[in-house]
N, C-alpha and C positions, 0 to 999 in steps of 0.2 A: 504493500500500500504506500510505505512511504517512498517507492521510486516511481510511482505511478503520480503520486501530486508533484515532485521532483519534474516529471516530464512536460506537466501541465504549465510548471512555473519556468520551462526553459521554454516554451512556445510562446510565451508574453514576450520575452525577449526579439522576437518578429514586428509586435503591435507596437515598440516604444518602449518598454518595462524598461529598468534601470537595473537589471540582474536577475540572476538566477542562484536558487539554492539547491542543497542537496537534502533539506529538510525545509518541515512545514512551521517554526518558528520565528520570532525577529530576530535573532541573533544571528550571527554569520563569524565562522571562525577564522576565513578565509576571504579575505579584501584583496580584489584587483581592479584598480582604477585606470581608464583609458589615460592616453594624452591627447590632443589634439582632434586624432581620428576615434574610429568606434569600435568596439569590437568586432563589426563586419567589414572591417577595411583588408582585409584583405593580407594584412601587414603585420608589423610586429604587435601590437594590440590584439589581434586578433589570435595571431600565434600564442603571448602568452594566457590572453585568454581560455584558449583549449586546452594549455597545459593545466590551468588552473582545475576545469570542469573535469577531466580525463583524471585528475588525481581524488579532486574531491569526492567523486563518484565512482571511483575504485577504492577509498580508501571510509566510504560513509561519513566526511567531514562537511558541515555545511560553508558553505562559501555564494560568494555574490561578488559583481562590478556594480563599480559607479562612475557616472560619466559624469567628471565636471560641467557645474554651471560656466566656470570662467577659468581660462587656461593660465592665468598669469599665475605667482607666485602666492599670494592670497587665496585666491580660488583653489589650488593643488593642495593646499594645505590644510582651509577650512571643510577640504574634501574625506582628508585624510581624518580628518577631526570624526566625522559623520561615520566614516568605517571603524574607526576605535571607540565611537560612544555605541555604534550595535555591534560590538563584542569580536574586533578582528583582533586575534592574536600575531597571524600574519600577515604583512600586507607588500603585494607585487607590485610595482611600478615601472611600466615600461615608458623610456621616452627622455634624453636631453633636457625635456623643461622640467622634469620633477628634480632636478640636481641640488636648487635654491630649496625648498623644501622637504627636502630632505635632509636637506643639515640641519634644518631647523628639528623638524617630528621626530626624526631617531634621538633627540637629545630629549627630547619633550618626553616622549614615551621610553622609555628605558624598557618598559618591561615587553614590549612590542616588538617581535620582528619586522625587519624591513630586509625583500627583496628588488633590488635594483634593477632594470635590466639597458644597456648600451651607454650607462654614465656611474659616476663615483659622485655621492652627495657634494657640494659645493657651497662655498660661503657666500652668500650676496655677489655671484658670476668677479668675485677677485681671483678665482686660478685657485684659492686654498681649499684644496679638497680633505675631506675627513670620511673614511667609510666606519661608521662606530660597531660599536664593539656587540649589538644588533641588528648589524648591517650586515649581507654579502653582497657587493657587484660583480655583476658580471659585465663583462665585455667582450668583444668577438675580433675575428682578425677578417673583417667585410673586405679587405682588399684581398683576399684569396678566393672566396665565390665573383669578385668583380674581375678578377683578372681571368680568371676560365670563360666568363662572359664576351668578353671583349676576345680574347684569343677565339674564341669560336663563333664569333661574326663574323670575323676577315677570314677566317678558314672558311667558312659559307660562302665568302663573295662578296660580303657588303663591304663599302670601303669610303662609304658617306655615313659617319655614324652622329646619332646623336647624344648625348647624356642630361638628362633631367633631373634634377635632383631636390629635393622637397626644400631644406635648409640647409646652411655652410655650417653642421654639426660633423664632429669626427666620423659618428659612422656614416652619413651619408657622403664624406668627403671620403673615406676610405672604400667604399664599394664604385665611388668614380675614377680614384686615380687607379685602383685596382685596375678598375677597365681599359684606361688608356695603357697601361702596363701592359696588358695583356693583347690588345689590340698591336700595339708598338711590334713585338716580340713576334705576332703572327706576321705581319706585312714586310718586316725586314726578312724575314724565311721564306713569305713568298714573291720577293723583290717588285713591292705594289707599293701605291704610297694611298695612306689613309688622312681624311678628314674628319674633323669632329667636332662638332656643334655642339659646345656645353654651359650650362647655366642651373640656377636655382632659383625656385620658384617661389620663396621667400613665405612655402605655407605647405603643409600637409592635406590640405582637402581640395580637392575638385573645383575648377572653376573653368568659364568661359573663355577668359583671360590665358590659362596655358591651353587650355584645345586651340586655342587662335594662334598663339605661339608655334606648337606644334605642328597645326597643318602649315605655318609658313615655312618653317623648316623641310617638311615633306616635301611642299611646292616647290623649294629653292635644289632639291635634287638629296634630301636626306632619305636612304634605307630604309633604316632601322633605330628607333629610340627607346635606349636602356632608363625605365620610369621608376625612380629609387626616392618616393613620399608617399608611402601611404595611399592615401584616394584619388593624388594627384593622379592617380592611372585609370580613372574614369577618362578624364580629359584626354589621356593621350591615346588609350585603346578606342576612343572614337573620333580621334583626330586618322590615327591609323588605319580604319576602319573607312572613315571615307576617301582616305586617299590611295586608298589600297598598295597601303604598305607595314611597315613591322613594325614591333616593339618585342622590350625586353623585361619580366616582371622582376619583383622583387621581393627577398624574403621567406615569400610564400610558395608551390605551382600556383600560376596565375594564367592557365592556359583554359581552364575553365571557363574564365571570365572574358576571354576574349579569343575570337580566331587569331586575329593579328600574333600572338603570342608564342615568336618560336622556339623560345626557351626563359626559365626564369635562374637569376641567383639567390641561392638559398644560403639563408643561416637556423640556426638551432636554437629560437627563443623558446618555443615548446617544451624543446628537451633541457634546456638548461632550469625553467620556472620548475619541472617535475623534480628534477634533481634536489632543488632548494629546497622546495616542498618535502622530498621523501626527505632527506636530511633534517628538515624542520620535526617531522614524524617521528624521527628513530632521535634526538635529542642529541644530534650531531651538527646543527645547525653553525656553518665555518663563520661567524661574526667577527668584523674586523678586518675581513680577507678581500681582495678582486681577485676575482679569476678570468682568465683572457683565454676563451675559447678557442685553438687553433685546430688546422686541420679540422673542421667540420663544417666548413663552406663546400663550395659546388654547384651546380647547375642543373637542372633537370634534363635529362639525357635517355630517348633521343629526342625529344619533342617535334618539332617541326625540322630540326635540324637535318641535312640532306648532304652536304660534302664533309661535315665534323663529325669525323668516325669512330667509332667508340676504341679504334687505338691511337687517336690522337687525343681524345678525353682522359684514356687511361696514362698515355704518358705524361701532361701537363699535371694530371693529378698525382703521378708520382714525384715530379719535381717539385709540385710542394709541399709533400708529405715530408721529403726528405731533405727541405730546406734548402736545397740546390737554386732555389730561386730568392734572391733578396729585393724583396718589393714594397716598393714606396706605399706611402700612407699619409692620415691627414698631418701627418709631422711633416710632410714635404712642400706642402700647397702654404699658398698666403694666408696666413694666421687670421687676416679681417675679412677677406673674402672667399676665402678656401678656391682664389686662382689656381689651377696646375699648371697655365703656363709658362711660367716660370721653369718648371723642368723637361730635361732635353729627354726627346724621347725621339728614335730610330723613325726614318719614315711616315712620321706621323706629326701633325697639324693640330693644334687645338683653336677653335675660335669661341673664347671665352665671351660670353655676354653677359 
């Protein structure tokens, strides 16, 4: 009975609900707050949203999201307030802008977990980070599924690439220069020279404004655009879409959501939320720690892909298993605007906007 009101309270979640549990109570032992986007974006929100429900409901713990009223540092907080007064013992945060409040609520609540995901809590955005001592973050190494990406477009053919990117945040700046890494690296092999149309879209959600952007880009003679924000990939899967050309998803398979989609790069926000969770379960919870996720990037293979053969996948994914590749990241690009042109890359053009 009670996974059967369980299933009724995750179909509100379709109509507007603000969560779901794994019980029929107010309490919720397990708090995951979106950022920006929803938990059907498609994206890391959404990713560790699953992780959250997939453990809750394997492990009969009650849990629930909540979708800020307001994204600033007030609102992420006053949020966080609302999950610790209905009863979160732990609480997920995925997203760059929870970094301000979360230096704040891990100090406030002591007796609260806080899981992170793609940033380390932060003092008022001065650089001094603090992950406390009921904190884990996690971080990922996004320029390793960005550079398999980018490598296996120019292996495909394309050699007008675009890159889109939600904000100039490290992981989004790290799954870009990944790509031009990787792009660089295929076109100098196949003695081609590549262009690439890249920019940030200075928002994670969907708008007119980038499909407009995008099909100019498609008009102007671009492939393929790698859409690395969130919802921003409404806009460019139907910028795509009418111009009858590609994109690249992000995060997630995002090939559902769109035909244009001939392959996506993936990270493991799912599996890493599950991990902190079961660790949170078994009383092992690593507080105090960042953990940087390597090796668990990659690409969805084969997808639409048609010359990127699964022993060209299998070897690039051996070079960076084995470290044989040393590739740039958001430590490379311009610190205010997360430019990469600034670095020399083989054969390859960036036209930074």
């Amino acid at each position: 009975m009670k996974k059967f009101f369980a299933s009724i309270l995750c179909l509100g979640m379709i109509f507007g609900a603000t969560g779901c549990t794994s019980g029929g109570d107010d309490t919720y032992e397990i708090a995951m707050i979106t950022d920006s986007g929803s938990v059907t974006d498609k994206s890391f929100n959404q990713s560790a949203y699953e992780g959250v429900k997939e453990f809750g409901e394997k492990n009969d713990i009650t849990y629930k999201y909540y979708a800020p009223k307001d994204t600033d540092q007030a609102g992420l907080l006053s949020t966080i307030d609302d999950a610790v007064d209905n009863g979160a013992k732990v609480v997920v945060t995925p997203g760059f802008n929870f970094s301000g409040a979360l230096y704040q609520a891990q100090e406030k609540y002591p007796d609260v977990k806080f899981v992170t995901i793609d940033f380390e809590p932060q003092k008022d955005g001065s650089g001094e980070t603090k992950v406390g001592d009921n904190t884990v973050s996690y971080l990922f190494s996004e320029q390793e599924s960005g550079y398999v990406a980018g490598y296996a477009a120019v292996k495909e053919g394309y050699t007008k690439l675009g890159f889109m990117g939600g904000m100039a945040l490290p992981a989004v700046e790290n799954y870009g220069v990944g790509y031009l890494q990787g792009a660089s690296d295929a076109a100098k092999e196949m003695n081609v020279n590549v262009v690439v149309n890249y920019t940030y879209t200075g928002t994670f959600s969907e708008s007119p404004d980038i499909k407009s952007k995008a099909s100019s880009w498609y008009a102007g003679g671009t492939e393929v655009i790698f859409s690395c924000g969130g919802q921003i990939c409404n806009s460019i899967f139907a910028a795509g879409q009418e111009a009858g050309k590609y994109t690249i998803g992000v995060d997630t398979d995002q090939s559902g959501d769109s035909d244009t989609v001939v392959t996506s790069a993936l990270k493991d926000v799912k599996g890493a939320t599950i991990e902190a969770l079961n660790a949170y379960k078994k009383d092992k919870f690593q507080g105090g720690k960042t953990i940087i996720l390597k090796n668990t990037g990659g690409i969805v293979y084969p997808g639409l892909l048609k010359n990127f053969s699964k022993e060209d996948h299998d070897a690039v994914d051996k070079k960076i298993k084995d470290g044989s590749l040393e590739l740039k990241s958001s430590a490379d690009v311009n610190e205010k605007t997360g430019d990469p042109s600034g670095i020399s890359f083989d054969n390859l053009t960036v036209n930074f906007e």
